[in-house]
C-alpha positions in Angstrom: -2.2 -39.4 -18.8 -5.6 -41.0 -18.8 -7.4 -43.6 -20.7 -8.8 -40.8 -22.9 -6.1 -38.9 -24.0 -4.1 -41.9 -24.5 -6.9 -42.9 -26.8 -6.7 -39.7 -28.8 -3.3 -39.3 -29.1 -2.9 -43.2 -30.6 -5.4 -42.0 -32.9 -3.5 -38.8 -33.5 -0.4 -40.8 -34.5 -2.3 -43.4 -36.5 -4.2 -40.7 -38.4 -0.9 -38.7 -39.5 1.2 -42.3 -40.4 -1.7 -42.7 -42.9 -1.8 -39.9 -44.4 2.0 -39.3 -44.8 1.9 -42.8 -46.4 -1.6 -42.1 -48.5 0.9 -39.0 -49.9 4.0 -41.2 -50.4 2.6 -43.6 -52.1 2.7 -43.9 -56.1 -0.4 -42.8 -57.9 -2.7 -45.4 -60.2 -2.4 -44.9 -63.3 -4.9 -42.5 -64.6 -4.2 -39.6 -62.4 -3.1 -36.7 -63.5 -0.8 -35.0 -60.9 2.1 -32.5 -60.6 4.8 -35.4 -59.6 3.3 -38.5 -61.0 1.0 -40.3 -63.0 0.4 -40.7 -66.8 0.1 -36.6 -68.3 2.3 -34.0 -68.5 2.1 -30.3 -66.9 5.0 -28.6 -68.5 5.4 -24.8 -66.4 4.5 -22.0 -67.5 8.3 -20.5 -68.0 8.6 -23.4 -70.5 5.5 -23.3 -72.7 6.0 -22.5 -76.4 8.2 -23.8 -79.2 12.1 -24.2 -78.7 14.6 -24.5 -81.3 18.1 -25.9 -81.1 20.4 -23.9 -81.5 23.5 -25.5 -80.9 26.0 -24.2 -83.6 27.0 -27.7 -85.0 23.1 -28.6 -84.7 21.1 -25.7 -85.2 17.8 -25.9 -86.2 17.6 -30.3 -86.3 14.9 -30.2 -82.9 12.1 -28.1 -81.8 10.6 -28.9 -78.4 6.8 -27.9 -78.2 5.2 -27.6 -74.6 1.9 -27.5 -74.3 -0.1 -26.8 -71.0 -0.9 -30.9 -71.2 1.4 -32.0 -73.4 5.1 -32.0 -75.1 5.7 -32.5 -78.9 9.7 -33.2 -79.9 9.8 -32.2 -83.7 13.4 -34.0 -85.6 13.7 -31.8 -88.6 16.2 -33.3 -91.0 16.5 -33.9 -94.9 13.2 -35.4 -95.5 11.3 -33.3 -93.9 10.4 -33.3 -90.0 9.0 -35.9 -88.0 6.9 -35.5 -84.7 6.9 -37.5 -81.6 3.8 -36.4 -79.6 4.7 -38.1 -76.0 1.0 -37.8 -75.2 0.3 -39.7 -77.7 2.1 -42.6 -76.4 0.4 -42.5 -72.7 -1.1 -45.8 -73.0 2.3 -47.6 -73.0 3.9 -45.4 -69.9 3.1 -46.8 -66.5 4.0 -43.5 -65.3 5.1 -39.9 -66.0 7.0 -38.2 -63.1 7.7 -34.5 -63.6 10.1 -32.1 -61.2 9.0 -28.4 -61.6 10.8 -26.0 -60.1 11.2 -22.2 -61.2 14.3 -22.8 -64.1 13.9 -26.8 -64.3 11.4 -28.9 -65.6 12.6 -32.7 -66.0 9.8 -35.5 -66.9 10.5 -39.2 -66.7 8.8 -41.6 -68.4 8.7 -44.7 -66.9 7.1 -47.8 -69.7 5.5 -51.0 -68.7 7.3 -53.9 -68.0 10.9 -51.9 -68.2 12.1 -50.5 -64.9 15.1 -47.7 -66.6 13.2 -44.3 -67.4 13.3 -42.2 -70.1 14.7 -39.0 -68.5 14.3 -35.5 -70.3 15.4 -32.6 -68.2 15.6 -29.1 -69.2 17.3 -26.0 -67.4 16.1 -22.2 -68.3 19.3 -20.2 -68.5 18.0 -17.1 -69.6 14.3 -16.6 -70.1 14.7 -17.3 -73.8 17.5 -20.0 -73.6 17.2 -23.1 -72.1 19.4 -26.2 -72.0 18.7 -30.2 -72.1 20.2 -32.0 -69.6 19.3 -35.4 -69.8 18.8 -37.5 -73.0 22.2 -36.7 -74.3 25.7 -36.0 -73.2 26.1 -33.1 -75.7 23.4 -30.8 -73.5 22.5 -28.4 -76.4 20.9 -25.2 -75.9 17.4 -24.0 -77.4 16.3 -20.6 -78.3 12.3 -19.7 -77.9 10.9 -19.5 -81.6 
């Protein structure tokens, strides 16, 4: 090998380490991205209002997801109270989502606290899908 091409393929190696690493690396907050940042891009198969419908619970949660956003409406006794996680984006250091065809999990990581908040959702049937995550009951929700 020559001076040249040992030249060029250093700077092939160098200029795929930075890159994988670039990629690898945890995005600023700000960005808006399928795997992390601070936003959510809840899939398509999941968009829409779902209500639980766990026979001992049915009826006390509603999941909204929104193209940008998810909405977890409590309905009990006094009415119903909404917690709009986009609301909230200024006290998350980060939001990372896995999509995949019959999952879509978001955690949302706060500042200063290094445990997540993990919600995780499974689509059973295409209008059933189940919570995985934030309790160890994992109840079921039917599309409204």
């Amino acid at each position: 090998m020559n001076e040249k091409q040992v030249f060029r393929l250093l700077l092939l190696v160098f200029v795929t380490g930075f890159m994988t690493l670039n990629a690898c690396k945890k995005k600023d907050k700000g960005d808006d991205d399928q795997s992390s940042g601070v936003g959510f891009h809840p899939p398509a198969w999941i968009q829409g209002s779902w209500t639980n419908a766990d026979p001992l619970t049915a009826g006390s949660e509603r999941y909204t997801f929104l193209d940008d956003d998810v909405v977890l409406t409590i309905i009990g006794a006094n009415g119903s109270q909404d917690y709009d996680f986009g609301q909230y984006k200024q006290t998350y250091d980060s939001i990372v989502e896995i999509i995949t065809n019959t999952q879509y999990e978001f955690r949302i990581y706060y500042l200063n606290n290094t445990t997540p908040d993990v919600y995780s959702f499974h689509l059973i049937h295409q209008d059933t899908i189940r919570e995985m995550a934030r309790t160890n009951v994992h109840p079921k929700y039917s599309r409204d």
